[in-house]
C-alpha positions, 0 to 999 in steps of 0.5 A, a space after each residue: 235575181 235577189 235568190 241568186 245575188 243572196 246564194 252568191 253572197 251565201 257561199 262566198 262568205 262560206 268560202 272565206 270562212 273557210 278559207 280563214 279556218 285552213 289558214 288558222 290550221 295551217 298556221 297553228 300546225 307550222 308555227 306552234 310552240 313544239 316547233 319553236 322550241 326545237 329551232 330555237 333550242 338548236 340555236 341557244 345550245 351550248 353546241 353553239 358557243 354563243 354564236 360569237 362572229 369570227 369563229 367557227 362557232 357562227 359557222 355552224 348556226 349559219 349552216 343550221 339555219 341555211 339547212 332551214 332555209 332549204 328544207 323550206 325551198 327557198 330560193 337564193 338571193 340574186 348574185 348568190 350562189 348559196 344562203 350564205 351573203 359573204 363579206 369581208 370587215 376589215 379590223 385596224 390596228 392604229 400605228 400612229 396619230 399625230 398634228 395640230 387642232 391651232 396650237 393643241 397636239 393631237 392625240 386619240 385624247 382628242 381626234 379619233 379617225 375611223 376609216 379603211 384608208 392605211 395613211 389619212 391627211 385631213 387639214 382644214 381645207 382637205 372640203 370634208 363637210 363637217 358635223 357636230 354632237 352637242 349634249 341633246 343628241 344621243 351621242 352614239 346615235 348620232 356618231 353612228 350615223 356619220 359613220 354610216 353616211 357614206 360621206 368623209 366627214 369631220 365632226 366637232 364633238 362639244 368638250 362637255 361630252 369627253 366621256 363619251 368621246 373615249 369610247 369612240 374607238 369601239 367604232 374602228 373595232 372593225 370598219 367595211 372595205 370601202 368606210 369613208 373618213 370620219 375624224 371626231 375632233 374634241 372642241 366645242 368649235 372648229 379650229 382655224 387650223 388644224 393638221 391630223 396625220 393618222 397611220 394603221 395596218 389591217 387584219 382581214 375578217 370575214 363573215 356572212 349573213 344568211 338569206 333565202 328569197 321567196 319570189 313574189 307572184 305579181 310584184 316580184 320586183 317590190 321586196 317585204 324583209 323579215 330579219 334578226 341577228 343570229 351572232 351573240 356574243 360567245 365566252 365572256 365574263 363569269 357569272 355564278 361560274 358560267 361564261 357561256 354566253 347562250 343569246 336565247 332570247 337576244 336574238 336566236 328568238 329573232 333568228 327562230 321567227 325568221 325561220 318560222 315565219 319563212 316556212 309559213 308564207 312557203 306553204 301559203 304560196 300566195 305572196 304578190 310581193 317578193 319575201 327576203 328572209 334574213 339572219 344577219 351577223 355582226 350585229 353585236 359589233 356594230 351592226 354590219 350584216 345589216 348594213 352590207 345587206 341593205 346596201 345591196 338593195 334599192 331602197 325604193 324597192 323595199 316596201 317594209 321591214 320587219 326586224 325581229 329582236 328578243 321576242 322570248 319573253 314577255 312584254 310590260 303588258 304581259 302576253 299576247 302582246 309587243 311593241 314595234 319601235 319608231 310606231 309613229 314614224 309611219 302608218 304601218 302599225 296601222 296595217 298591222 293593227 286593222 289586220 289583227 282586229 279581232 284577235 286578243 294580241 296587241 302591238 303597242 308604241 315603244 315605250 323606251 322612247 329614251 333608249 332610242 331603239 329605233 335606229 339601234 337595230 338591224 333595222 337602222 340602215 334601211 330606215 335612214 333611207 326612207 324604208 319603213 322598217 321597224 323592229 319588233 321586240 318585247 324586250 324590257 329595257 328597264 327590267 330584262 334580268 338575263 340581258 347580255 348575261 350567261 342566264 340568256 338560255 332557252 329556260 328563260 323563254 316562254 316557248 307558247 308565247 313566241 310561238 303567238 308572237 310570231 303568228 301575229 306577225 305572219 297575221 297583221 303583215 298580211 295584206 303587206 305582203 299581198 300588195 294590197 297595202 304600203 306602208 309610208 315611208 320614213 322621213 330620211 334623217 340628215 347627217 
C-alpha cells in the first residue's frame, strides 16, 4: 500500500513538473522579446501618428489591435458586433455665463460648470448636495472624482486654491452624453444666495475602445480585465525639430501587454474565470474609454484589474521588477507575490505615493467602486526623461525587459484567473 500511495505521489509530482515546464515553454514561445517588438513597433510607428484620439490616426491602431484580437480568437464582448466598443463625447463650446454668488458677479473667474445640459439654472435651493476641495486634497483627484459621481453637484473650492481653479476648464474639453451638473464655485463658504445661469452648444465626437472576451470555463459569469490605453497624443510641440509624438512607452507598451498576455491565456485554454482584454482610448483626455467601459459592467461581477501602463522601461529597482499602485488597499499583491515565489521578479508598492496614481489611470473607475484593480507600471515619475515627449519611441524600451514583465504578470494572476483566489475589495471613496 505504502509502494502504491509513493508511486502515486511519484508520478503526480512528475506530472506537474512537467506540466510546469510546458507552461514555461508555452510562455516563453508566446511572449518573448522578438514578438514584443513586432506589436509594439507597429503601434509607436510614425505610420501611427501618435495614436491622437479623434483622428483617423487612432482608427488605424484600433483596427491593428483588433486584427490581433482576432487572429488570437476571441470572442466579442456581449452587445457587440465587433472589437470596436463605440461611444459618442460630447465637446462644449461655452455660450454664455452669468449671475450671482451674494453680491459677487459671476464669471468662469469664479464658477465653472461642467455638464451635458445646453441652458443649466442652479440656485441655492436647486437640492444639488454640495462638496468642497480644501488645500489637503489633491485637487484634480478630488474634482475628478465629483465629476465622475454620477451626481449633480455644487462644490466650494477654498480661495486659497484659485490657480488650480483656472484649470478646471479642461474637464469640460469633452464630457459624456449623459454628465451630470457639477458647479466649481470659488469661496471658501457657501454663499447664502447664489443664481448661476450657464449656456453651450455642442460638437459631437466619437470614439471606440477595443475589446476581446476570452470566455471562462466554470465561472463565466466573474470577469478578471487586463487593459492599457492605446490613444497617445499625436502632433504637439517641437523638440529638437521632431513634433511626433510616438507613445512608446505611454502606453502602446501597456497596449503591447494586452495583446500578449491575451494570446497567452488563448493557448493555455484553462481560464474558469471569464478574461476581458481592453485597449482603452481617450485616456489622455480624461480617461473616458475607461469609464464608458466600466459602466457597462457590474462591478460585483468584476473579480480584479489589471491595468497595464509604461512598462518599457525599467523600473527604480532595475530589471525584473514593477510597482503595482494602491498595493495596500487590497491583498492582491498578495496572490500575486505568493505566485511568483521562486522567480527573480519582484512587485514592489508604488513609491509615487504623492502622485496619487492610484486613481489617475484607467484603473480609477472601477476602483471607486470597490473592484480591486490596480495598475501595473515601472514608470519613474521623478525621473522619466522621454515622459509626454517626442523621445517616447521604441529606441528607448528594453524589449527583454517588457517581455519579463509581461510574463510576471500572466505568472502571478494565475490562480486569479483560475478562481482559486479573489482578491479583497477596495473600500469605495466617498464623493
Amino acid at each position: 500500500m505504502i509502494y502504491i500511495v509513493m508511486k502515486k505521489l511519484f508520478f503526480t509530482g512528475l506530472l506537474t513538473t512537467i506540466t510546469s515546464f510546458l507552461l514555461a515553454q508555452d510562455i516563453d514561445k508566446i511572449i518573448n522579446a522578438t514578438e514584443v517588438e513586432r506589436v509594439e513597433k507597429t503601434l509607436s510607428s510614425d505610420d501611427m501618428k501618435g495614436r491622437k484620439v479623434f483622428t483617423p490616426d487612432i482608427d488605424k491602431a484600433a483596427d491593428f489591435i483588433a486584427g490581433e484580437f482576432k487572429q488570437t480568437g476571441l470572442s466579442l464582448l456581449k452587445g457587440l458586433t465587433s472589437y470596436k466598443q463605440s461611444f459618442e463625447l460630447l465637446k462644449p463650446t461655452l455660450i454664455s455665463i452669468e449671475g450671482k454668488l451674494g453680491d459677487a458677479p459671476v464669471s468662469e473667474q469664479n464658477a465653472v460648470v461642467i455638464t451635458s445640459k445646453e441652458s443649466v439654472e442652479v440656485t441655492e435651493n436647486t437640492g444639488y448636495e454640495v462638496g468642497s476641495i480644501s488645500q489637503q486634497d489633491m485637487f484634480f483627484d478630488k474634482a475628478n472624482g465629483y465629476i465622475q459621481s454620477g451626481k449633480n453637484m455644487i462644490v466650494l473650492v477654498d480661495t486659497s486654491l484659485s490657480r488650480g481653479f483656472s484649470r478646471l476648464p479642461f474637464f469640460r474639453r469633452q464630457v459624456t452624453p449623459n454628465q451630470a451638473t457639477v458647479v466649481f464655485i470659488l469661496s471658501s463658504e457657501k454663499p447664502k444666495t447664489f443664481s448661476i445661469h450657464s449656456t453651450y452648444s455642442f460638437a459631437r465626437l466619437n470614439a471606440a475602445n477595443v475589446v476581446g472576451v476570452l470566455p471562462g470555463k466554470t465561472k463565466p459569469n466573474e470577469y478578471v480585465i487586463f487593459s492599457g490605453h492605446y490613444d497617445h497624443l499625436g502632433f504637439g510641440k517641437p523638440v529638437n525639430g521632431d513634433s511626433l509624438y510616438n507613445g512608446a512607452n505611454d502606453d502602446a507598451a501597456g497596449t503591447t501587454a494586452v495583446i500578449m498576455l491575451a494570446k497567452y491565456f488563448k493557448t493555455l485554454k484553462n481560464n474558469n474565470r471569464t478574461l476581458i482584454f481592453v485597449a482603452f482610448t481617450a485616456e489622455e483626455i480624461g480617461g473616458y474609454g475607461s469609464q464608458y467601459f466600466s459602466k457597462q459592467l457590474d462591478p460585483a461581477s468584476v473579480k480584479a484589474m489589471f491595468n497595464i501602463e509604461m512598462i518599457g522601461t525599467e523600473s527604480k529597482w532595475g530589471r525584473n521588477s514593477a510597482y503595482i499602485t494602491g498595493y495596500e488597499k487590497t491583498d492582491m499583491s498578495k496572490i500575486l507575490d505568493k505566485n511568483l515565489e521562486g522567480s527573480a521578479f519582484k512587485f514592489y508598492p508604488d513609491p509615487y505615493t504623492a502622485e496619487k496614481l492610484f486613481y489617475r489611470s484607467d484603473n480609477a473607475t472601477l476602483a471607486r467602486k470597490g473592484v480591486p484593480a490596480h495598475t501595473i507600471s515601472t514608470s519613474k515619475m521623478d525621473d522619466e526623461p522621454n515622459y509626454h515627449k517626442p523621445s517616447d519611441e521604441i529606441s528607448t524600451l528594453d524589449m527583454a525587459n517588457m517581455a519579463e514583465i509581461i510574463k510576471a504578470i500572466a505568472i502571478s494572476s494565475k490562480t486569479i484567473v483560475s478562481g482559486k483566489d479573489t482578491p479583497s475589495r477596495v473600500k469605495p471613496e466617498a464623493y
